[in-house]
C-alpha positions as CSV (number, residue, x, y, z in Angstrom):
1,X,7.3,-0.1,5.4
2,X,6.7,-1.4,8.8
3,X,7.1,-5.1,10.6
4,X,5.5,-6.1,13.3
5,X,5.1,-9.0,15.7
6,X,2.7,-9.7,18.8
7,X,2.7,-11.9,20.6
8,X,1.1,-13.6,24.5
9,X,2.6,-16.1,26.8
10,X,-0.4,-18.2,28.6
11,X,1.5,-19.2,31.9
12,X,2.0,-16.1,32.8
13,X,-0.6,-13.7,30.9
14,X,1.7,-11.9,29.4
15,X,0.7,-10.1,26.2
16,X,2.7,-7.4,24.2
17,X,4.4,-6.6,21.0
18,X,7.7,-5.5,18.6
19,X,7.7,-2.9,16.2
20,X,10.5,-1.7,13.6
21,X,10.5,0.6,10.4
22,X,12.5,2.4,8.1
23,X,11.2,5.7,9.8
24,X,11.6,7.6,12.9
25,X,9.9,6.9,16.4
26,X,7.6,3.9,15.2
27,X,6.9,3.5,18.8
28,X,4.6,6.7,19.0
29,X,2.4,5.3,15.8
30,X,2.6,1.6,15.9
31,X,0.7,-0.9,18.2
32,X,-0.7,-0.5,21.3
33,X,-1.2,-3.2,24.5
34,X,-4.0,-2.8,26.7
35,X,-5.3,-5.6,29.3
36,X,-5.7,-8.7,27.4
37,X,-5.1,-7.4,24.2
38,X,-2.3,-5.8,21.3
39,X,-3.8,-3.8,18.5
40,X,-1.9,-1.9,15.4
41,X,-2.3,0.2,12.6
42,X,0.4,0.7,10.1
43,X,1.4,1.1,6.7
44,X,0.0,4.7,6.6
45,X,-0.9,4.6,10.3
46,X,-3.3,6.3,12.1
47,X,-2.7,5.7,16.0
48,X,-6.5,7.0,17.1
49,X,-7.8,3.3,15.8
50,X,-5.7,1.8,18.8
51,X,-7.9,2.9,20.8
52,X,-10.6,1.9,19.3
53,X,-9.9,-1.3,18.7
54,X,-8.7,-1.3,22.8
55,X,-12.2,-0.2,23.6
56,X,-13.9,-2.6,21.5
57,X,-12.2,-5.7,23.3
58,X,-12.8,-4.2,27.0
59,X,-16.4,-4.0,26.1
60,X,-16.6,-8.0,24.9
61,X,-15.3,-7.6,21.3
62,X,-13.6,-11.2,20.0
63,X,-10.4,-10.3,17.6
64,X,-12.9,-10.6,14.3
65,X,-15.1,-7.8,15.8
66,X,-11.9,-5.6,17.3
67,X,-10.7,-5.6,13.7
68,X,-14.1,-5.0,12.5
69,X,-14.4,-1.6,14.8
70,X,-11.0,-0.6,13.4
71,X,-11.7,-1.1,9.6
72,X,-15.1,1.1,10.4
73,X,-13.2,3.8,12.1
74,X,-10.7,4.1,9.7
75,X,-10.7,6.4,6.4
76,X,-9.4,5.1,3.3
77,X,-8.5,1.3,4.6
78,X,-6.7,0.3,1.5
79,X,-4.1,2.4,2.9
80,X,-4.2,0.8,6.5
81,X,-2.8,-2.6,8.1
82,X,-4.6,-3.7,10.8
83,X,-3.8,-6.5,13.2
84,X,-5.6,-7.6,16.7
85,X,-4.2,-10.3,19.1
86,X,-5.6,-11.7,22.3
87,X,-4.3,-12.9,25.5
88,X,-6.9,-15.7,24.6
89,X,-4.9,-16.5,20.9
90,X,-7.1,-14.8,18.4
91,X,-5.1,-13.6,16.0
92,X,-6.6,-11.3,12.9
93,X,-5.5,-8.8,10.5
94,X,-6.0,-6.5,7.5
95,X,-4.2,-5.4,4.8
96,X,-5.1,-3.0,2.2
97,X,-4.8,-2.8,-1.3
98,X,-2.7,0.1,-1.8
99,X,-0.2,-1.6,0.8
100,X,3.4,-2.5,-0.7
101,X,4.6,-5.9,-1.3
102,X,5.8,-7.9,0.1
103,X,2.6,-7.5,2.5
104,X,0.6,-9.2,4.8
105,X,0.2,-11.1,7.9
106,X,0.4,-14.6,9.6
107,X,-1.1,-15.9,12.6
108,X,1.4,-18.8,14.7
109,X,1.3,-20.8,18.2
110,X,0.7,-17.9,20.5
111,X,1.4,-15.0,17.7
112,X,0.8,-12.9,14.9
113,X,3.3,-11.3,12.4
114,X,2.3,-8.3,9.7
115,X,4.5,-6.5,7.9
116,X,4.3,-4.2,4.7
117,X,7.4,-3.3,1.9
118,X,9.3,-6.3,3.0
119,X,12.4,-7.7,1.8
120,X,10.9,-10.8,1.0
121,X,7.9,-13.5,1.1
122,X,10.1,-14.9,4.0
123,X,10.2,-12.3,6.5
124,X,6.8,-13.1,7.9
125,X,7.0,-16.9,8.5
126,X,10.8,-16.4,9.7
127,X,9.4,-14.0,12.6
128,X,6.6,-16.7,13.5
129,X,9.1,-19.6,13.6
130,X,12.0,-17.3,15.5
131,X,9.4,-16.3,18.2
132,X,8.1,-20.3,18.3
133,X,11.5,-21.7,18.7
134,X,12.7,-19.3,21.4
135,X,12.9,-20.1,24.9
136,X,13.2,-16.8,28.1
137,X,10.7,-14.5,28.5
138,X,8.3,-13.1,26.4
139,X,10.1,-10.1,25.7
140,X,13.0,-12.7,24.6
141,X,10.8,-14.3,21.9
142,X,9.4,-11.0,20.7
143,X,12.9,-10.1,19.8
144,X,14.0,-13.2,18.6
145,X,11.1,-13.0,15.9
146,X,12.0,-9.5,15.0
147,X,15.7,-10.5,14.5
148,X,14.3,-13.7,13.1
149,X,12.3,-11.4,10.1
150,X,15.5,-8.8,9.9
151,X,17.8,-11.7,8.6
152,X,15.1,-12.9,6.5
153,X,14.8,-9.4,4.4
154,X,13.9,-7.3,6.7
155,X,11.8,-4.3,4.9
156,X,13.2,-2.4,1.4
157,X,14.6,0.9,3.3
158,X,16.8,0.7,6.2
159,X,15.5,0.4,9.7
160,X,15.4,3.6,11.8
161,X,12.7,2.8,14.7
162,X,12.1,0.2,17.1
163,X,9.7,-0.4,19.7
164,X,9.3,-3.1,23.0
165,X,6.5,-3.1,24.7
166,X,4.5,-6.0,27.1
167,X,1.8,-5.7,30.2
168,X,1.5,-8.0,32.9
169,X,-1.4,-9.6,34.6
170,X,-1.7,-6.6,36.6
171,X,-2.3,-4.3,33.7
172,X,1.3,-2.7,34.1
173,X,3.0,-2.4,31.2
174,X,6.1,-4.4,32.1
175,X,8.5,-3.3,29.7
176,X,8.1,0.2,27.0
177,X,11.4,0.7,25.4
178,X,11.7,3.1,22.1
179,X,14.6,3.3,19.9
180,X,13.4,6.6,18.2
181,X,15.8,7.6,16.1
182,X,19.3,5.2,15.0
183,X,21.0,3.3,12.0
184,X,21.2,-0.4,14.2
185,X,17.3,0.4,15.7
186,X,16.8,-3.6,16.7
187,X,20.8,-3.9,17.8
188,X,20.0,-1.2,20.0
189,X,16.6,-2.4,21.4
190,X,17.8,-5.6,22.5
191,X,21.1,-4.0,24.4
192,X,18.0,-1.6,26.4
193,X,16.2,-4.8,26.9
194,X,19.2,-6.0,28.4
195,X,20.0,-3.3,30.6
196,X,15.6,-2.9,31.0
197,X,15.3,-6.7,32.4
198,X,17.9,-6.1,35.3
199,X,15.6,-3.6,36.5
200,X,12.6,-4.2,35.9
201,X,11.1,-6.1,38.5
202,X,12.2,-3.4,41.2
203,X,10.7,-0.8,39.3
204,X,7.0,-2.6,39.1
205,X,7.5,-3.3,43.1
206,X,7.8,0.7,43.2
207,X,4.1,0.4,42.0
208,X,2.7,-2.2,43.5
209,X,4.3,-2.0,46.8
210,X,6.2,1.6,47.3
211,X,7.2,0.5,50.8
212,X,9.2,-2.2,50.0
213,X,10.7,-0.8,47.3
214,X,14.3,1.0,46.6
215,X,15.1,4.1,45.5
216,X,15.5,4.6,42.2
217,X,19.3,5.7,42.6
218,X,19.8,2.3,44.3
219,X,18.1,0.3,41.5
220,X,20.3,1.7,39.5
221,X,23.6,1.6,41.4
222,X,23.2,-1.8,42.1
223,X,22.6,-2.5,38.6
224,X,25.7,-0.3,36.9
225,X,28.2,-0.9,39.3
């Protein structure tokens, strides 16, 4: 009941992911990004194998063996999807038996949709080709695949959840927006993104360089007004 989408940009190392289901705060169950790598359980999730499968790739893991640590972790896998992809463009996943059609995953240029109780057989290529065909960052493409797989069937219950999330080249999680809880969850996530994207490069300066950056109140005066 759950589609998902990660993807990388290679000129700029970006790597990250979107997430949306028919139930509340996907964000805190679904997909995680570490450096150089976006992992996720779903269907009946369990969000410990995250970070497994992050700990497996930081130790020298390729996406087959990530995947592999996952499915060994995990208890009853015909109950779990599983998908790993790499800053390097290894895309794999899993999906098990007791998983609800329409179900699966695909592996495009740079991504890697997987989804579960969808709408159709369309919603999974529909999200690879929106994220191909997109232009703007990679938050921008993520989006446009998850919109892309929404008007292609989206999943069998009505969206609730949404999640946005991409790290850097510096290991900082870029952007991590949530729409826990609302009836237009993807709607909503790409207004925050919006709003997110005029702001976000003075709040990673706060990290990397706290002297040169501005307050938090002026960030977001300057923004608002």
């Amino acid at each position: 009941m759950t589609y998902s989408l990660a993807g990388r940009c290679p000129e700029t190392c970006r790597i990250g992911f979107a997430v949306t289901t028919s139930s509340v705060a996907v964000g805190a169950r679904v997909g995680a990004v570490g450096p150089g790598c976006v992992v996720f359980s779903q269907a009946r999730t369990d969000p410990r194998l995250h970070r497994i499968g992050l700990q497996a790739f930081q130790e020298g893991a390729d996406a087959a063996e990530v995947l592999q640590a996952m499915r060994s972790a995990a208890h009853a896998n015909h109950w779990r999807q599983l998908g790993v992809l790499t800053l390097t463009g290894e895309g794999m996943h899993y999906t098990g038996s007791s998983c609800l059609d329409h179900s699966g995953g695909l592996v495009g240029a740079d991504c890697l949709a997987i989804g579960n109780f969808l709408g159709s057989a369309e919603v999974l290529p529909e999200m690879v080709h929106g994220f191909e065909e997109a232009s703007g960052t990679l938050e921008n493409k993520l989006l446009a695949g998850i919109l892309s797989g929404e008007a292609a069937g989206s999943e069998r219950d009505p969206l609730q959840s949404a999640s946005l999330v991409v790290m850097g080249p510096d290991d900082l999680k870029e952007t991590d927006l949530r729409i826990d809880d609302s009836k237009w969850p993807l709607q909503d996530i790409v207004s925050l993104y919006e709003n997110w994207a005029l702001k976000s490069d003075a709040y990673k300066l706060r990290a990397i360089d706290p002297d040169s950056a501005p307050s938090s109140s002026v960030i977001e005066t300057n923004v608002n007004k």
